[in-house]
SEBA-928679 format. One record per residue (C-alpha): residue number from 1; residue in three letters; chain; x, y negated, z negated. Coordinates in Angstrom, 1 decimal. Layout:
! residues N
node i->NUM | aa->Ala | ch->A | X->X | Y->Y | Z->Z
...
***
This chain:
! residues 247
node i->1 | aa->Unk | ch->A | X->0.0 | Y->0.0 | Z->0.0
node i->2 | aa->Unk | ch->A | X->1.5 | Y->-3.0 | Z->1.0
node i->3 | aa->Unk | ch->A | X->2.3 | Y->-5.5 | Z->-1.8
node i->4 | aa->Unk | ch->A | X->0.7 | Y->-8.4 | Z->-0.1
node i->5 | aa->Unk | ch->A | X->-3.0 | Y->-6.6 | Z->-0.1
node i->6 | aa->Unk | ch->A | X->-2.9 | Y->-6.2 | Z->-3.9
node i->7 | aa->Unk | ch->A | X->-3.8 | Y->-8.7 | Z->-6.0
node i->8 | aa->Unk | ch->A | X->-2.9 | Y->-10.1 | Z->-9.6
node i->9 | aa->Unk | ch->A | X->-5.5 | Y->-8.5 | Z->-11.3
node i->10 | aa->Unk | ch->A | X->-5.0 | Y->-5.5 | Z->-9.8
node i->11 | aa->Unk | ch->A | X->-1.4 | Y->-4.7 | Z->-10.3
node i->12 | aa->Unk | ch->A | X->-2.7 | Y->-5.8 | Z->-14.1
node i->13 | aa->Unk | ch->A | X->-5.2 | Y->-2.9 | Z->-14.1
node i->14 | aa->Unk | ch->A | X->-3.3 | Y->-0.1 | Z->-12.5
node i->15 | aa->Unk | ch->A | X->-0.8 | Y->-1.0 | Z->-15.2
node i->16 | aa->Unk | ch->A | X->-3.2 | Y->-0.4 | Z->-18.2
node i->17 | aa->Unk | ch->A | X->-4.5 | Y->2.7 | Z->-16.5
node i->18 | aa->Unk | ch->A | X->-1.3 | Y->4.2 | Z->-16.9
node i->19 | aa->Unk | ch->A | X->-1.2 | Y->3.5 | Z->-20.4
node i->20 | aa->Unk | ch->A | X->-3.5 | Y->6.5 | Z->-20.5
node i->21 | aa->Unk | ch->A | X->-1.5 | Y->8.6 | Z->-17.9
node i->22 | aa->Unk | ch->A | X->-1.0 | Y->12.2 | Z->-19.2
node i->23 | aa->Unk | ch->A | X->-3.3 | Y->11.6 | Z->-22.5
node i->24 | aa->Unk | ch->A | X->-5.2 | Y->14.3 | Z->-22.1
node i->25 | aa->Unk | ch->A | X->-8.5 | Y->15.2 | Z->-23.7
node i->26 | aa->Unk | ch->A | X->-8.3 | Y->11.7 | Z->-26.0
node i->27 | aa->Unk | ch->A | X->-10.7 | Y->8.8 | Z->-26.8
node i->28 | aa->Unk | ch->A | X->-10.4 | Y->6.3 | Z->-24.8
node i->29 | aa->Unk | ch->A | X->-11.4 | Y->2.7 | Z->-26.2
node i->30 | aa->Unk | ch->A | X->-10.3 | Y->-0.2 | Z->-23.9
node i->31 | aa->Unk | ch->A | X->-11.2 | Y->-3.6 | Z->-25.3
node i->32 | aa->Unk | ch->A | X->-12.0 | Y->-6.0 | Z->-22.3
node i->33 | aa->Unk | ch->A | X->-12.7 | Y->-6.3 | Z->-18.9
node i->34 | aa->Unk | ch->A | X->-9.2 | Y->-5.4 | Z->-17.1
node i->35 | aa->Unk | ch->A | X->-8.7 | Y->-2.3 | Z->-19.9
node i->36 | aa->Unk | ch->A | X->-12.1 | Y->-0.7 | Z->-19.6
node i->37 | aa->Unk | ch->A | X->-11.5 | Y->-0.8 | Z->-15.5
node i->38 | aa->Unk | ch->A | X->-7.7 | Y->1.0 | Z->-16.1
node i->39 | aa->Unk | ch->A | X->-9.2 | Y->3.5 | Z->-18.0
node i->40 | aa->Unk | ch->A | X->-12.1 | Y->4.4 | Z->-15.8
node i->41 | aa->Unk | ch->A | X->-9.0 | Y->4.2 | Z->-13.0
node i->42 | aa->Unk | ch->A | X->-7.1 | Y->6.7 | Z->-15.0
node i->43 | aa->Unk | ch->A | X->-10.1 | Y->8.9 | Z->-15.6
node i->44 | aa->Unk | ch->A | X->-11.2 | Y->9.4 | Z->-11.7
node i->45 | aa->Unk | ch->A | X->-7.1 | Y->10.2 | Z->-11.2
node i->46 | aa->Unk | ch->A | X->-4.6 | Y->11.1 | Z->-13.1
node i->47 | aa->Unk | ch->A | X->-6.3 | Y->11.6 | Z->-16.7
node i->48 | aa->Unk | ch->A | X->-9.2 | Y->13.7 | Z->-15.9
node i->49 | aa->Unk | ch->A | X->-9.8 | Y->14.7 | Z->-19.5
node i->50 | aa->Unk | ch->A | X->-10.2 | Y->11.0 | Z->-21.0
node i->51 | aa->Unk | ch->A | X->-13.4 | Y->10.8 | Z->-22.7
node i->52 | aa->Unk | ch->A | X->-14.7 | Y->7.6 | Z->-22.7
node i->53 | aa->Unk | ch->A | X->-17.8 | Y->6.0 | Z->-24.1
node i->54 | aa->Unk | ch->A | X->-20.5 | Y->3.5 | Z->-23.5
node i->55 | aa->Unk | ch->A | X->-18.8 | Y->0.9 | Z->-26.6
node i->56 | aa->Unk | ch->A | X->-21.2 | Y->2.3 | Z->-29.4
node i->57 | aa->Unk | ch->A | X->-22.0 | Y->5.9 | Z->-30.2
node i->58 | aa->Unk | ch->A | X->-22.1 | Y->7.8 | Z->-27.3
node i->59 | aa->Unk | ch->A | X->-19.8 | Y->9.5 | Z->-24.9
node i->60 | aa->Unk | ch->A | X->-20.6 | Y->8.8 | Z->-20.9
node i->61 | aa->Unk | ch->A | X->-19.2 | Y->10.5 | Z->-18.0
node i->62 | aa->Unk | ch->A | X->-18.1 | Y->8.6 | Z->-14.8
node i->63 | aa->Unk | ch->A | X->-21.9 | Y->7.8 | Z->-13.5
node i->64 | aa->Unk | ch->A | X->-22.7 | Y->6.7 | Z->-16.9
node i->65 | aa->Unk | ch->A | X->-24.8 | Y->9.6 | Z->-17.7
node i->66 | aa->Unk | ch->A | X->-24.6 | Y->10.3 | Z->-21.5
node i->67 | aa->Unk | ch->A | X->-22.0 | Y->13.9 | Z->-22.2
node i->68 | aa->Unk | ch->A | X->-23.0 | Y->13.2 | Z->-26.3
node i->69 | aa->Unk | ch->A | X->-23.1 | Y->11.9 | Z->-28.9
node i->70 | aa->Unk | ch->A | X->-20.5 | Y->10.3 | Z->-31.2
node i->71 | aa->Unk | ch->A | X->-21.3 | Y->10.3 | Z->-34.5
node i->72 | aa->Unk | ch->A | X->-19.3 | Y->7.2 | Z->-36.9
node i->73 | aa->Unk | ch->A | X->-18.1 | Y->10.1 | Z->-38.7
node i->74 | aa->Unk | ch->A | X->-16.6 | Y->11.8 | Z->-36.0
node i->75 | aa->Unk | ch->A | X->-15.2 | Y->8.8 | Z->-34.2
node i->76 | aa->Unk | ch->A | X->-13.2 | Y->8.2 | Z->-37.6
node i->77 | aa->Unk | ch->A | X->-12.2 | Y->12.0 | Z->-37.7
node i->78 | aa->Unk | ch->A | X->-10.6 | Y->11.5 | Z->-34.2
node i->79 | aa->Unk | ch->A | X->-9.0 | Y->8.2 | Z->-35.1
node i->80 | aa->Unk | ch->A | X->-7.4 | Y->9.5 | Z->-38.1
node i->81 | aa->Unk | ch->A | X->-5.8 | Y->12.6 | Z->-36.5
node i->82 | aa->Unk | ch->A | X->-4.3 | Y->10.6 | Z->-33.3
node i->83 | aa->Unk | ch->A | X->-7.2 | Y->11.4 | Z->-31.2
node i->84 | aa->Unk | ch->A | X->-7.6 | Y->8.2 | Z->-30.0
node i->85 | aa->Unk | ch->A | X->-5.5 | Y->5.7 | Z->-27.7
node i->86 | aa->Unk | ch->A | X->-6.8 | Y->2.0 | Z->-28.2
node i->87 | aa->Unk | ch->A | X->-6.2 | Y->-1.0 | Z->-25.7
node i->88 | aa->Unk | ch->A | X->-7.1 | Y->-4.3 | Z->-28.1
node i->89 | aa->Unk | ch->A | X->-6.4 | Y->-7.8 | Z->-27.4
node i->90 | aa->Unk | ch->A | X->-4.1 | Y->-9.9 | Z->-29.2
node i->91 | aa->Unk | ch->A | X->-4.1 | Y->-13.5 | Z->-30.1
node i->92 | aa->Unk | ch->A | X->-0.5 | Y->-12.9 | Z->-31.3
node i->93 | aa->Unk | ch->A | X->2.2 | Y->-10.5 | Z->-30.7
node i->94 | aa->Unk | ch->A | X->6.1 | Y->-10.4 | Z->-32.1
node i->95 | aa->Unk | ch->A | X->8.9 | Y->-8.7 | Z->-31.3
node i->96 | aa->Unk | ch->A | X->8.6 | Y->-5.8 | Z->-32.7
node i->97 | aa->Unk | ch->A | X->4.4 | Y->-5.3 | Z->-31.6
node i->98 | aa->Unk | ch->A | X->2.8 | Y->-6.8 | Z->-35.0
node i->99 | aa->Unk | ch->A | X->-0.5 | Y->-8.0 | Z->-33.9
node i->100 | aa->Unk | ch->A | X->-2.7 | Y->-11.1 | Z->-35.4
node i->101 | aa->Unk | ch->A | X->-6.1 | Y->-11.4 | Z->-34.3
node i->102 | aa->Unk | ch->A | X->-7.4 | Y->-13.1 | Z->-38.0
node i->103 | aa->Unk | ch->A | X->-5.8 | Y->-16.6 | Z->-38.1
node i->104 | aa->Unk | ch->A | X->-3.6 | Y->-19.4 | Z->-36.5
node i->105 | aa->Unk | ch->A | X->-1.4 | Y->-21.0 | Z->-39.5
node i->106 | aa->Unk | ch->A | X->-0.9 | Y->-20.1 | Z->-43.5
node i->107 | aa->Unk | ch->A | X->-3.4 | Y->-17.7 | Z->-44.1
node i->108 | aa->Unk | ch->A | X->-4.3 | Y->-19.2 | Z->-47.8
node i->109 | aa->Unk | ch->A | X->-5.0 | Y->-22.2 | Z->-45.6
node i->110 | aa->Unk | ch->A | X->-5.6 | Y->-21.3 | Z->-42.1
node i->111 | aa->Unk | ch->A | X->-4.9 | Y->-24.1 | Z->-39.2
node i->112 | aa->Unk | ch->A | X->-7.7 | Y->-21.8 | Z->-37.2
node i->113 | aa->Unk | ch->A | X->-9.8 | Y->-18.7 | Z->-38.2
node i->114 | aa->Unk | ch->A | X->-9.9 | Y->-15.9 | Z->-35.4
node i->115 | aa->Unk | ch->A | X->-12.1 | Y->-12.4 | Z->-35.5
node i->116 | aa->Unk | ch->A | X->-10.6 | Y->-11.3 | Z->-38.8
node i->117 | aa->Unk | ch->A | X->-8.5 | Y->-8.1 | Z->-39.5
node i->118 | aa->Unk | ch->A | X->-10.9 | Y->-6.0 | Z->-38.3
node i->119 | aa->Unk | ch->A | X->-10.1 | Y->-2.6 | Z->-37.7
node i->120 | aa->Unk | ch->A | X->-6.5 | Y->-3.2 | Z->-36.4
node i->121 | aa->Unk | ch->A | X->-4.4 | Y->-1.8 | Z->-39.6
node i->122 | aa->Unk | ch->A | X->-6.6 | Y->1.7 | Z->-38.8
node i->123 | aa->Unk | ch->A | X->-5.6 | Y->2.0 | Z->-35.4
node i->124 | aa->Unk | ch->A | X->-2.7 | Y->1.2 | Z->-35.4
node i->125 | aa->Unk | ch->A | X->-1.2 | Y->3.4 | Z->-38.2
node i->126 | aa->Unk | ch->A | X->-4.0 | Y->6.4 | Z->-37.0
node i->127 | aa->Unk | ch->A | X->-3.7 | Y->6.4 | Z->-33.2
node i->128 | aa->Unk | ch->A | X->-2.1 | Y->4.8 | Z->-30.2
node i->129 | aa->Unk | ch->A | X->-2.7 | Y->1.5 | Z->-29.7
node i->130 | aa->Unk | ch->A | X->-1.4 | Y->-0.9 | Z->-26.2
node i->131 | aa->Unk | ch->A | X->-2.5 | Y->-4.0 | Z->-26.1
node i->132 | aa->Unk | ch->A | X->-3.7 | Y->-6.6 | Z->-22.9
node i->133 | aa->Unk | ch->A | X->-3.0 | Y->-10.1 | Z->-22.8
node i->134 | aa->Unk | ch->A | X->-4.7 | Y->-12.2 | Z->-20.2
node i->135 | aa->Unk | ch->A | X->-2.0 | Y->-15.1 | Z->-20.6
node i->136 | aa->Unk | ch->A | X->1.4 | Y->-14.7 | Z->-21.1
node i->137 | aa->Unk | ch->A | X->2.4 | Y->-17.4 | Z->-23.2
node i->138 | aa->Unk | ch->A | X->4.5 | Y->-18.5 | Z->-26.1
node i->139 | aa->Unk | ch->A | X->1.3 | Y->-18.7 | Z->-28.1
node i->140 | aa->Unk | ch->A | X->0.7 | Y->-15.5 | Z->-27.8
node i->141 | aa->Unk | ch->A | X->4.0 | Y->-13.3 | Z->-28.1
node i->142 | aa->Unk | ch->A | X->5.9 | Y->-15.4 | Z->-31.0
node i->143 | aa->Unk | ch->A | X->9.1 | Y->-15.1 | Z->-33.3
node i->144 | aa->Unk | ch->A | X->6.6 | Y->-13.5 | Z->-36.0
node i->145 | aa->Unk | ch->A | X->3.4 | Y->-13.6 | Z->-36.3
node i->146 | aa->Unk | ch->A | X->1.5 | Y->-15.7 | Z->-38.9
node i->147 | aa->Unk | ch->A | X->-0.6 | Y->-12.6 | Z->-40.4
node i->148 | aa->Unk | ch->A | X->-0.3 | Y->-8.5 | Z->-39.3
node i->149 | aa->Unk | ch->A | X->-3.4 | Y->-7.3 | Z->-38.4
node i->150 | aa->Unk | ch->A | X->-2.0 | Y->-4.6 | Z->-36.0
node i->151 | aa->Unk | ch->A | X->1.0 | Y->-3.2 | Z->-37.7
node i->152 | aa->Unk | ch->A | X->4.2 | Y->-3.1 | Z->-35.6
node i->153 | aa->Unk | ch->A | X->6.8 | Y->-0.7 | Z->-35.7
node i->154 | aa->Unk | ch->A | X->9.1 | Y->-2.6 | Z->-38.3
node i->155 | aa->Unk | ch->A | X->6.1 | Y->-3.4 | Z->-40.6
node i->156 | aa->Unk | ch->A | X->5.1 | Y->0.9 | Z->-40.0
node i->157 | aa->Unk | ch->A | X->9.3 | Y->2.0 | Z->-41.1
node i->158 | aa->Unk | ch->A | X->9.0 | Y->-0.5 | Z->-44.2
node i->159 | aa->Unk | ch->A | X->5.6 | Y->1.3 | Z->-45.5
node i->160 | aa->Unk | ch->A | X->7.5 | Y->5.0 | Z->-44.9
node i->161 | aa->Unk | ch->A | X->6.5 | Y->8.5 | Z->-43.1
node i->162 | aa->Unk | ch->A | X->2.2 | Y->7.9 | Z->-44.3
node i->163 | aa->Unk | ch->A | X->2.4 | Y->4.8 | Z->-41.3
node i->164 | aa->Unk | ch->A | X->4.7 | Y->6.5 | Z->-38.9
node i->165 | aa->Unk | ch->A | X->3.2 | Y->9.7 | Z->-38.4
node i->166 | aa->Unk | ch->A | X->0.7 | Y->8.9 | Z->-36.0
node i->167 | aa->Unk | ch->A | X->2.3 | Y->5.2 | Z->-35.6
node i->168 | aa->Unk | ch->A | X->3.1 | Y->4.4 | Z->-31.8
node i->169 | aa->Unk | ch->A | X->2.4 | Y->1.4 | Z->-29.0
node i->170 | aa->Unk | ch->A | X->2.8 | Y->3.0 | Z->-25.6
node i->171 | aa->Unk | ch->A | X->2.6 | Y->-0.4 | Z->-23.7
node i->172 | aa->Unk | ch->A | X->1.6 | Y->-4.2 | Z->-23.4
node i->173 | aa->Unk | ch->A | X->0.3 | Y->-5.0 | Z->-20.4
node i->174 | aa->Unk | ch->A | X->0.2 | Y->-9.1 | Z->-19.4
node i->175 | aa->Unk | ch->A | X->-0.9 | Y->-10.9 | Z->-16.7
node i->176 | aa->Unk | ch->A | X->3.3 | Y->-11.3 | Z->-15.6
node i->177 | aa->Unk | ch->A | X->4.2 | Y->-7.6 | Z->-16.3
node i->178 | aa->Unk | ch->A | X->4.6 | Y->-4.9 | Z->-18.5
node i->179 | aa->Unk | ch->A | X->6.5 | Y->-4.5 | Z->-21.9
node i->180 | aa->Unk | ch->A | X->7.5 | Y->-2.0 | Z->-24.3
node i->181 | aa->Unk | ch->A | X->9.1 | Y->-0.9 | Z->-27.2
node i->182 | aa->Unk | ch->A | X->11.4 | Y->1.5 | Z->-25.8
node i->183 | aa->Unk | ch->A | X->14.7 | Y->0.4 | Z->-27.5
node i->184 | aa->Unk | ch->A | X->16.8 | Y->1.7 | Z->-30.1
node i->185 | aa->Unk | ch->A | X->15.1 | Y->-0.5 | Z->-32.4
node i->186 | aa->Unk | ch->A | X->11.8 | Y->-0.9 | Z->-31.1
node i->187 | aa->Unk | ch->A | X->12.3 | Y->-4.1 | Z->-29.9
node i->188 | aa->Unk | ch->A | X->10.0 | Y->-5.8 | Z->-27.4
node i->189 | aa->Unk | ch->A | X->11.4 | Y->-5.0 | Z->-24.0
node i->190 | aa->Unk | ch->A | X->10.5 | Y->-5.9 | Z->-20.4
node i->191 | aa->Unk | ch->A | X->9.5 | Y->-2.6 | Z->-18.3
node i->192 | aa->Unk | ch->A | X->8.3 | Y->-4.3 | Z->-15.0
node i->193 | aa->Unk | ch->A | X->7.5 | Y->-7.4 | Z->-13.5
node i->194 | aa->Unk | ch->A | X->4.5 | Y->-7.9 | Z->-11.0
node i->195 | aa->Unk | ch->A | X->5.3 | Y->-8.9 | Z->-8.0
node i->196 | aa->Unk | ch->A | X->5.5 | Y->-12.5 | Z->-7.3
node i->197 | aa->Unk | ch->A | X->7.1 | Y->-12.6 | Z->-10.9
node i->198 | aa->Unk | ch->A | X->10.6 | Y->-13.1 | Z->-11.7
node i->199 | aa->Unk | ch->A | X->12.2 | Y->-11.9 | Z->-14.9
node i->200 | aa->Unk | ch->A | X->13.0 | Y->-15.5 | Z->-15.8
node i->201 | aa->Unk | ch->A | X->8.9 | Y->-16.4 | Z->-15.8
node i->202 | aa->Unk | ch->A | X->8.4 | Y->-14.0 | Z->-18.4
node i->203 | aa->Unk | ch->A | X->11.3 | Y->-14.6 | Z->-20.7
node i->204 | aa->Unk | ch->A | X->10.6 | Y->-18.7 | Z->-20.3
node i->205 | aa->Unk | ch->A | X->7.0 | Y->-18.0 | Z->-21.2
node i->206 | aa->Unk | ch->A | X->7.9 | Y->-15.7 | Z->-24.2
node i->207 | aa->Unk | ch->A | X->9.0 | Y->-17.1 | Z->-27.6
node i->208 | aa->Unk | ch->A | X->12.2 | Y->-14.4 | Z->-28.6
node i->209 | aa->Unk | ch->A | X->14.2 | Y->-12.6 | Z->-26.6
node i->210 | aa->Unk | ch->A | X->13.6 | Y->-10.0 | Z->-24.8
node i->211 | aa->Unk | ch->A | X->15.3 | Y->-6.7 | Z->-24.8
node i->212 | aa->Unk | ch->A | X->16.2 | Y->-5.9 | Z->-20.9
node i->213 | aa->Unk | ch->A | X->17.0 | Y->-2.9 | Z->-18.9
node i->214 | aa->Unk | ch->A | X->20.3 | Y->-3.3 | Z->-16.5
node i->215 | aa->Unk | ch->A | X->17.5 | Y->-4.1 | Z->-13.5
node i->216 | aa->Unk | ch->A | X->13.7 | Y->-4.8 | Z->-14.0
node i->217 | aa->Unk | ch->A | X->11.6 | Y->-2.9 | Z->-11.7
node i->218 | aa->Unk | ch->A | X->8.4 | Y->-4.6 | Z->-10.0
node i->219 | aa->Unk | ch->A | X->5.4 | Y->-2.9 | Z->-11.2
node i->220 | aa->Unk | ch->A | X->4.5 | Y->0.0 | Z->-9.4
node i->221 | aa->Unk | ch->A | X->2.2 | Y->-0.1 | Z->-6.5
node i->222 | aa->Unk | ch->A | X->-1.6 | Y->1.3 | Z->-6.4
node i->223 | aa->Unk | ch->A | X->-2.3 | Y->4.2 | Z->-3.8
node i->224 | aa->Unk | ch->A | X->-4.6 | Y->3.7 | Z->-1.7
node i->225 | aa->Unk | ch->A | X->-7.3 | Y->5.5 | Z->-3.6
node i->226 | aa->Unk | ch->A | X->-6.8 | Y->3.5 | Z->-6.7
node i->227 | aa->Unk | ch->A | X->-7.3 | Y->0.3 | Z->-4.3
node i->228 | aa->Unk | ch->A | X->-10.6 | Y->1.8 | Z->-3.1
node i->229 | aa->Unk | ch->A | X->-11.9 | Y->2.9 | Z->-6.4
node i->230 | aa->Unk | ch->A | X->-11.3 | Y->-0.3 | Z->-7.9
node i->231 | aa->Unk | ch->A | X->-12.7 | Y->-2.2 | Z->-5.5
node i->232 | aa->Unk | ch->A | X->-15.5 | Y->-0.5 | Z->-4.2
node i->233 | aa->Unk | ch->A | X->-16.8 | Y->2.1 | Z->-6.9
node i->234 | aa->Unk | ch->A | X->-15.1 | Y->0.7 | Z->-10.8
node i->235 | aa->Unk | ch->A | X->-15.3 | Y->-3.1 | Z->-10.0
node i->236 | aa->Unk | ch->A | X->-17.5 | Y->-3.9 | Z->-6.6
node i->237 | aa->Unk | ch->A | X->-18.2 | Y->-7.7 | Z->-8.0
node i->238 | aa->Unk | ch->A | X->-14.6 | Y->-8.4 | Z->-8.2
node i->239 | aa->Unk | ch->A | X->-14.6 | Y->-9.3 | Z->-11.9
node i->240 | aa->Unk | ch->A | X->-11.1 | Y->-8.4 | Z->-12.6
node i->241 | aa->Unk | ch->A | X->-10.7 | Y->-11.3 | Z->-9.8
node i->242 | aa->Unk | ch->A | X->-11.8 | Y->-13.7 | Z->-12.8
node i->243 | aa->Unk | ch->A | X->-10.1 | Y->-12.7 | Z->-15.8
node i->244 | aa->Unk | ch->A | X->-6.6 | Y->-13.1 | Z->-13.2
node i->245 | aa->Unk | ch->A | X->-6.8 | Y->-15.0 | Z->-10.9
node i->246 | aa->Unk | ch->A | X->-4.3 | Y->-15.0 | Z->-8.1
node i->247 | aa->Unk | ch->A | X->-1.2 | Y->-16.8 | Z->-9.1
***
């Protein structure tokens, strides 16, 4: 597929349907518009056993047609054995993947409230958890952030083997490329670019360093297929179109 027919948001998608490449048979729970698109993607491909579910209590196949029924008490007994591989949002992200979604400032007296906790510290020390970010900024992926909601790999090794066990972030996906924590020390690193990116965007638009292989691939290209699913069966109305637009 040739580089110049894909767009933005579609090099963003393909990228968090990988997330969920070789899962097999594991929740999948993508928060957001790009996400829930990747992980339909990865289901009618690669990841054939993915369950996925209709955001409440039941489990859905492809057409939508209800498979069963998810009880809250099973949904917690898969999230607490690793069952589960979450996509969430972020409204911050550091080096080493601690997440903040519950405030902007000192949290005794916050400059902005956000969602709250939430059930970040859960899925994160119970399952896999990537994350999406819309905008790459230096708002977003700081030095530290101000309170951990989504408990990163250094906050996980200083609370011992009970938060490692199941402890792992697979992949961030942005809107410029793809990161992960595959470094010695689990530090933030840059795994691809999207096209049209350069290595230098990111790193200007992210505030710490970046851990760097010798040469940063582009992200990889969609097959045909995946370009047809996604724009004719997963995503006909071309949302993804809105969430990234075209740089």
């Amino acid at each position: 597929m040739n580089a110049t027919t894909t767009t933005r948001a579609e090099y963003c998608a393909i990228a968090c349907a990988d997330a969920w490449r070789d899962n097999g048979e594991v929740l999948a729970s993508p928060m957001g518009l790009i996400p829930s698109i990747g992980a339909r993607l990865a289901k009618r491909t690669f990841s054939p056993d993915l369950l996925l579910t209709d955001g409440e209590a039941l489990i859905i196949g492809l057409d939508g047609a209800v498979e069963g029924w998810l009880p809250y008490r099973q949904h917690l007994a898969m999230v607490t054995g690793g069952r589960r591989h979450v996509m969430m949002g972020a409204s911050q992200l550091d080096r080493f993947g601690n997440q903040n979604i519950s405030c902007i400032g000192d949290w005794q007296r916050p400059d902005r409230q956000l969602l709250g906790v939430r059930g970040a510290p859960v899925n994160t020390l119970n399952n896999p958890v990537s994350y999406w970010v819309p905008k790459h900024s230096k708002r977003v992926f700081v030095a530290r952030v101000d309170m951990i909601s989504g408990v990163g790999y250094d906050s996980a090794a200083a609370a011992g083997p009970s938060a490692t066990r199941f402890h792992r972030i697979p992949r961030v996906v942005s809107d410029l490329g793809v990161l992960d924590f595959a470094t010695p020390d689990h530090r933030m690193r840059l795994a691809s670019v999207h096209p049209g990116v350069s290595v230098e965007e990111v790193q200007a638009a992210t505030g710490f360093p970046l851990a760097l292989p010798d040469e940063v691939p582009r992200t990889r290209e969609p097959t045909a297929t995946e370009l047809r699913l996604i724009r004719t069966v997963i995503d006909p109305e071309g949302r993804r179109e809105r969430e990234v637009p075209t740089a």
